[in-house]
C-alpha positions as CSV (number, residue, x, y, z in Angstrom):
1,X,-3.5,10.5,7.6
2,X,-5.6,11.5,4.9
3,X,-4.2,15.3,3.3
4,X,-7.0,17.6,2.4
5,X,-5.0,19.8,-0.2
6,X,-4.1,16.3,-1.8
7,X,-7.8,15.7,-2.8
8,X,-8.5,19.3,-3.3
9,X,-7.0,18.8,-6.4
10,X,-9.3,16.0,-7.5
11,X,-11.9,16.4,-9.8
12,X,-15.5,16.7,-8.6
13,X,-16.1,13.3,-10.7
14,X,-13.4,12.1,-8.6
15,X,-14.3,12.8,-5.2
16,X,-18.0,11.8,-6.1
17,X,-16.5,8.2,-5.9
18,X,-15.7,8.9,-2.3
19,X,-19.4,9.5,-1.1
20,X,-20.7,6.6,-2.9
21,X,-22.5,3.9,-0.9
22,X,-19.7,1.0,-2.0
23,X,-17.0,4.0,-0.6
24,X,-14.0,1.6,-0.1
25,X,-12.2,4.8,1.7
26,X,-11.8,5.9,5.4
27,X,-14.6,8.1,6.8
28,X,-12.2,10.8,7.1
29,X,-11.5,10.7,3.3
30,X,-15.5,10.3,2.9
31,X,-15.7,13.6,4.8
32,X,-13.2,15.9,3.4
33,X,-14.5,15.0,-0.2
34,X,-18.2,15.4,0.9
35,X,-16.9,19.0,3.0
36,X,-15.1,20.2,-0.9
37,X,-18.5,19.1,-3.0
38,X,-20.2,21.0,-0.9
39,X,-17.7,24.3,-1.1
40,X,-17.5,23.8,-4.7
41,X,-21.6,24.0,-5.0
42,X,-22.4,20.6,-5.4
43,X,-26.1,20.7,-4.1
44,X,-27.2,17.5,-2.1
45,X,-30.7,16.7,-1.0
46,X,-32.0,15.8,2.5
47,X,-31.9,12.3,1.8
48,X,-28.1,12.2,-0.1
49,X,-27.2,14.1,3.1
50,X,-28.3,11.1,5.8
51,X,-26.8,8.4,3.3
52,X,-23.6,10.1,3.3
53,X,-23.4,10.9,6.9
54,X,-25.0,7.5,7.8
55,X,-21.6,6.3,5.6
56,X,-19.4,8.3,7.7
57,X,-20.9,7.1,10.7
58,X,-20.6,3.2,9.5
59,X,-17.2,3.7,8.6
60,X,-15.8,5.3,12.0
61,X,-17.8,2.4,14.0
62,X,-15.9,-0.6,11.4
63,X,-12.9,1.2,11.7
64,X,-13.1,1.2,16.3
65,X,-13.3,-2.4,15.8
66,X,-10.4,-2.6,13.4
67,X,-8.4,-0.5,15.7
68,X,-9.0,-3.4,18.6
69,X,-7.8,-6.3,16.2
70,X,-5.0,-5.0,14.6
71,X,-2.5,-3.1,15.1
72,X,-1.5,-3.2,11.1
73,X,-3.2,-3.8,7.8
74,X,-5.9,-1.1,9.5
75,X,-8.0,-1.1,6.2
76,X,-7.7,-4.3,5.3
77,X,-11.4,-5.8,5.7
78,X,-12.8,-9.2,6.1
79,X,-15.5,-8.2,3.9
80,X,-18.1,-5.2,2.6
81,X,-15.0,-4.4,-0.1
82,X,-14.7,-5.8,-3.7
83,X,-11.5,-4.4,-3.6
84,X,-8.6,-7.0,-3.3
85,X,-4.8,-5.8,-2.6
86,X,-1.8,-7.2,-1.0
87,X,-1.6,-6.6,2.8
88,X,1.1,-4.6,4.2
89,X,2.5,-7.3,5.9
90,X,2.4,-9.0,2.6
91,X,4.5,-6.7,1.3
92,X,7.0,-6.0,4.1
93,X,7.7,-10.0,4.2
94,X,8.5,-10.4,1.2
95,X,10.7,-7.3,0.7
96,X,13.0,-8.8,3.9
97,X,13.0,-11.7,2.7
98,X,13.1,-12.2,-1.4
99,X,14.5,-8.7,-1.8
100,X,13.2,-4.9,-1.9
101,X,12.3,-5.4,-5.8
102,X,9.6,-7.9,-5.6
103,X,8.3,-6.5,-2.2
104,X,7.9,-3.2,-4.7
105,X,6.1,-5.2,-6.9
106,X,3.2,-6.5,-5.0
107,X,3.1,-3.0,-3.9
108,X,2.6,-2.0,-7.7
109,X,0.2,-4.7,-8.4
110,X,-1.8,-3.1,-5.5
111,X,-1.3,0.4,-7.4
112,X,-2.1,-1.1,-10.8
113,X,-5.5,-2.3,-9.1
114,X,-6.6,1.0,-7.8
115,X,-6.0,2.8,-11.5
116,X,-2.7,4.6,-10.1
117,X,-0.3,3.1,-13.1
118,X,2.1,6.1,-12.9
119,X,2.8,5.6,-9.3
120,X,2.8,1.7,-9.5
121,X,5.7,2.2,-12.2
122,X,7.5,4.5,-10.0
123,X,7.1,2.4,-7.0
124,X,8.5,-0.3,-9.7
125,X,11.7,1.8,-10.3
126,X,12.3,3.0,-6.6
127,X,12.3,-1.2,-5.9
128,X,14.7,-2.2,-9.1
129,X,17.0,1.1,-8.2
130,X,16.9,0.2,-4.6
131,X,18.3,-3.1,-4.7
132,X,20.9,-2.8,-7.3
133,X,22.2,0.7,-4.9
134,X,21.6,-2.5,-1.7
135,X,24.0,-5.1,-4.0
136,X,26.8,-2.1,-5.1
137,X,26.8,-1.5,-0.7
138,X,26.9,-5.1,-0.1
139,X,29.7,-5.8,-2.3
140,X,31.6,-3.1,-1.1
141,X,31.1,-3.6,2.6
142,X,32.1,-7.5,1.7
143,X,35.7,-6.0,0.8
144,X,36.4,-3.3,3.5
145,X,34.1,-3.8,6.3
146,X,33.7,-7.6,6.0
147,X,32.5,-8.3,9.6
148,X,29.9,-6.1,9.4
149,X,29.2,-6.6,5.8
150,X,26.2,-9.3,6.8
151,X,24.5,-6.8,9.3
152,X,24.4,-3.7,6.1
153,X,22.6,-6.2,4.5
154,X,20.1,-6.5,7.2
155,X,19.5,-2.5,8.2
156,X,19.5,-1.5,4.9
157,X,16.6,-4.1,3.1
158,X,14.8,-2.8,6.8
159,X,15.1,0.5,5.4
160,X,14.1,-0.5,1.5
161,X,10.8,-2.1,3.6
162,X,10.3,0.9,5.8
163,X,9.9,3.0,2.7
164,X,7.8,0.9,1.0
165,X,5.7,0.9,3.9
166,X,5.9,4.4,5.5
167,X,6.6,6.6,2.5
168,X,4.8,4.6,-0.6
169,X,1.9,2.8,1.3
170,X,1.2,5.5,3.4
171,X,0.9,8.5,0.5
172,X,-1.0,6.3,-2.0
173,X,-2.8,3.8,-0.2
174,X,-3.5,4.6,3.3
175,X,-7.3,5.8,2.3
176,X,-8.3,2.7,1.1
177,X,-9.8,-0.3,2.5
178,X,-8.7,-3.6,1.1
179,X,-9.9,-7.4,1.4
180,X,-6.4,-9.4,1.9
181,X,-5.2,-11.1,-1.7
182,X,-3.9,-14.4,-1.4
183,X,0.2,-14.4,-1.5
184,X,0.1,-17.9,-2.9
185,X,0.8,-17.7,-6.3
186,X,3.8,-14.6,-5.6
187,X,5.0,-16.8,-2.9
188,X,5.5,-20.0,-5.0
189,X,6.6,-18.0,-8.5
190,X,9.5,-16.6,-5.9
191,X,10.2,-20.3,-4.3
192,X,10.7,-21.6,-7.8
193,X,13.1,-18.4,-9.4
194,X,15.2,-18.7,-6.1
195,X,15.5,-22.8,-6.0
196,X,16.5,-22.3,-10.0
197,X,18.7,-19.7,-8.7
198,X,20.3,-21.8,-5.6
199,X,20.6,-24.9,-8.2
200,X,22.6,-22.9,-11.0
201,X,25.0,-22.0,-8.1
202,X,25.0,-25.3,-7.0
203,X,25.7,-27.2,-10.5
């Protein structure tokens, strides 16, 4: 849900970037920064006025139809957006299953690509600080709640995800719409550090 004090404190330059034609954000977004131009005095003629509102209107009928085929990466677009990010799911799979810190890291990358480089690097520490606090708990449960130690692990990486997701995604990204980036090249970097890993164990 898109917070109208949040982009109240935008700059009119800022929110201009909203109303543009190539607008990668949701039409609510488009409307609450074309309702505060206009209550800051920013005059817009009869013809900037159908564009924009013609914008708005494209953008709720693109988002119906994204509503009915996914249930998900709701901004993510097949096209119309030059705009290229790491899917949620992206992200959430790869946080369960190579760890918290390189699910934050995709999630940076996605920050780093929008121009948000103070919240990408925070989003960077909450991942590293996350998963050393998720080995400390492991190690301990191994030692006085070892039956239970394996199932810790489980809830709590859920929880590392969910934050991502629900806190991080949700407060920085969720006005955006996205074409889905390729996880090739993040998926194989990970296959290789984790088979060096397994192989240093195993020799």
């Amino acid at each position: 849900m898109v917070k109208r004090n949040i982009l109240e404190k935008m700059s009119t330059n800022e929110l201009e970037k909203y109303i543009r034609l190539e607008s990668p954000f949701v039409p609510e977004a488009i409307e609450i920064a074309y309702s505060i131009l206009k209550s800051r005095g920013v005059i817009f003629s009869d013809s900037d006025d159908i564009r924009i509102k013609g914008l708005i209107k494209v953008k709720k009928e693109e988002d119906l139809e994204l509503i009915k085929s996914n249930t998900w990466d709701i901004n993510a677009v097949m096209e119309c957006s030059n705009l290229e990010l790491y899917s949620q799911k992206s992200i959430w799979y790869f946080s369960i299953v190579f760890g918290i810190h390189l699910g934050a890291i995709l999630l940076a990358v996605n920050l780093f690509n929008t121009s948000q480089k103070g919240k990408a690097w925070l989003v960077i520490l909450f991942g590293i600080t996350y998963s050393i606090f998720l080995y400390i708990m492991y190690t301990f449960s191994r030692i006085y709640v070892p039956d239970y130690c394996i199932l810790l692990l489980i809830l709590m990486t859920g929880c590392g995800a969910a934050i991502l997701q629900f806190y991080f995604w949700d407060k920085y990204l969720v006005a955006i719409k996205y074409k889905k980036k390729s996880i090739a090249m993040p998926l194989v970097i990970c296959m290789i550090i984790y088979s060096l890993i397994l192989l240093g164990m195993v020799f």
